[in-house]
N, C-alpha and C positions, 0 to 999 in steps of 0.2 A: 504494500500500500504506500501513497504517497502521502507527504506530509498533508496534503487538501482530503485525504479521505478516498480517492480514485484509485484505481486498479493500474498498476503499472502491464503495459503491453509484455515486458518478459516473463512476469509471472502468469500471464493471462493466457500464451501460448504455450507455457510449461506444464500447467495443471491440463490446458486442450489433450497436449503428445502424453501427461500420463495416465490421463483418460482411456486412450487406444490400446489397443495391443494387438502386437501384429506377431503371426507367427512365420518362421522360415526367416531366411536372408533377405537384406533389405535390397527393393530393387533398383535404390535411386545411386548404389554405391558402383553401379556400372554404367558406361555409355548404352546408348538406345543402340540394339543389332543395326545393320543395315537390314535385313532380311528376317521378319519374324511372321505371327501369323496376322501380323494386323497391317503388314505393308499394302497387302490388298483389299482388306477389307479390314480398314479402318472402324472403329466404335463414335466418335467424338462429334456428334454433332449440333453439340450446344455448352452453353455454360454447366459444370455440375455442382458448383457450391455456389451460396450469397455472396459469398465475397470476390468474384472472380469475376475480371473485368468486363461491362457490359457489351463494348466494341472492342476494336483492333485485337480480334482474337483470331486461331486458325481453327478450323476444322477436318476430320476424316472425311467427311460426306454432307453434299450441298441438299437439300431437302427444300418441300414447298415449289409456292411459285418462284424462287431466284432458279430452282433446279429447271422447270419448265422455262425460264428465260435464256439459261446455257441452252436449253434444246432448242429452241429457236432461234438462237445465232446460231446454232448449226446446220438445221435444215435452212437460214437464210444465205450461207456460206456454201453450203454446197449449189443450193440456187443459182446463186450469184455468180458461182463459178462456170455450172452448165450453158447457163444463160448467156453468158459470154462467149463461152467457146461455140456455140449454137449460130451467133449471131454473126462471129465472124467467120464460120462457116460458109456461112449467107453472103459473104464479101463484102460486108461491111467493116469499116476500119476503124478500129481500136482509138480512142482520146486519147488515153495514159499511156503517153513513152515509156514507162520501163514497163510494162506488160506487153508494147509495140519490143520493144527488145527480148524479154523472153520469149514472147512466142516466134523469134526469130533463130532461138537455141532449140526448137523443138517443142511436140505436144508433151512429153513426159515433162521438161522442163516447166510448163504451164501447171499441170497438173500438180506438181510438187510445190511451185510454188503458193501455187491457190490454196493448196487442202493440207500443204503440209506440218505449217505450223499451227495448226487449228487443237490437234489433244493438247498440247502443251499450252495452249494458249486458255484453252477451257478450262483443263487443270486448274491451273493457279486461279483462276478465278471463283472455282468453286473452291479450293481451301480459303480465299480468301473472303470467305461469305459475308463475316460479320466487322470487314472494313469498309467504313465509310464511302473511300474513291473505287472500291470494287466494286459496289452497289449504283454509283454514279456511271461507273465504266463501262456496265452491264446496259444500264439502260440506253446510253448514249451510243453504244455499239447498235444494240439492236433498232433504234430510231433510223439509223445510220442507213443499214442495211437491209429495213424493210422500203426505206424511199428509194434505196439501190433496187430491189424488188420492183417496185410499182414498175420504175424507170425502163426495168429491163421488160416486164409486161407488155407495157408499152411498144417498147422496139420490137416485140415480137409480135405482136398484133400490129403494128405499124405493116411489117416483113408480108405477112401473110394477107393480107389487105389490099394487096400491091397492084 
């Protein structure tokens, strides 16, 4: 106790830890595996105590609507990519200079570029659930890429109209 009568925070998480008891070896006195059974399936998909932070935290697994929001940047991304290659199929020419330059390296090359960095890009964004500029990032992608959508609708009903 402190001289005002309040509880000092060392004594307060001493009586907490002799409250517990844990049996076996402690698991916090080793590094995390690279490789365990939770690298793939992860458990963590929210806060588990009051005391733990409400934001900028990570998670195993993206859940709700933010998880249906990664789905449709996906199906808007692979869209967006088909829709393209469809169009200039149609010999129509490309805006964007460096897509006018990969698709000058090849179809594989297109293809890799468009789709390839999409898991890793997803990823993080689903660990990164419960960060503010993820949540922003998420939304303003997918506004992005639904008016890419329309856009490309468009030119395709444009094509076929012709």
């Amino acid at each position: 106790m402190s001289i005002h009568g309040e509880k000092n925070m060392v004594e307060d998480l001493s009586s907490a830890s002799a409250d517990r008891r844990f049996e076996g070896p402690d698991r916090r006195r080793e590094s995390t595996p690279a490789l365990s059974r939770y690298t793939f399936f992860g458990r963590r998909r929210g806060n588990r105590r009051d005391r733990d932070p409400r934001t900028d935290y990570y998670v195993d697994w993206a859940a709700g609507p933010y998880l249906w929001m990664l789905y449709a940047i996906m199906l808007l991304v692979l869209f967006d990519a088909t829709a393209t290659w469809m169009i200039i199929r149609q010999g129509v020419e490309e805006g964007n200079p460096l897509i006018v330059w990969i698709l000058s390296l090849g179809p594989v090359a297109f293809w890799a570029v468009k789709l390839g960095p999409l898991p890793l890009f997803l990823v993080l964004l689903a660990v990164k659930r419960f960060f503010a500029w993820a949540r922003f990032l998420v939304w303003f992608i997918f506004i992005v890429y639904a008016a890419l959508a329309a856009f490309h609708l468009w030119g395709i009903w444009s094509l076929l109209n012709v």
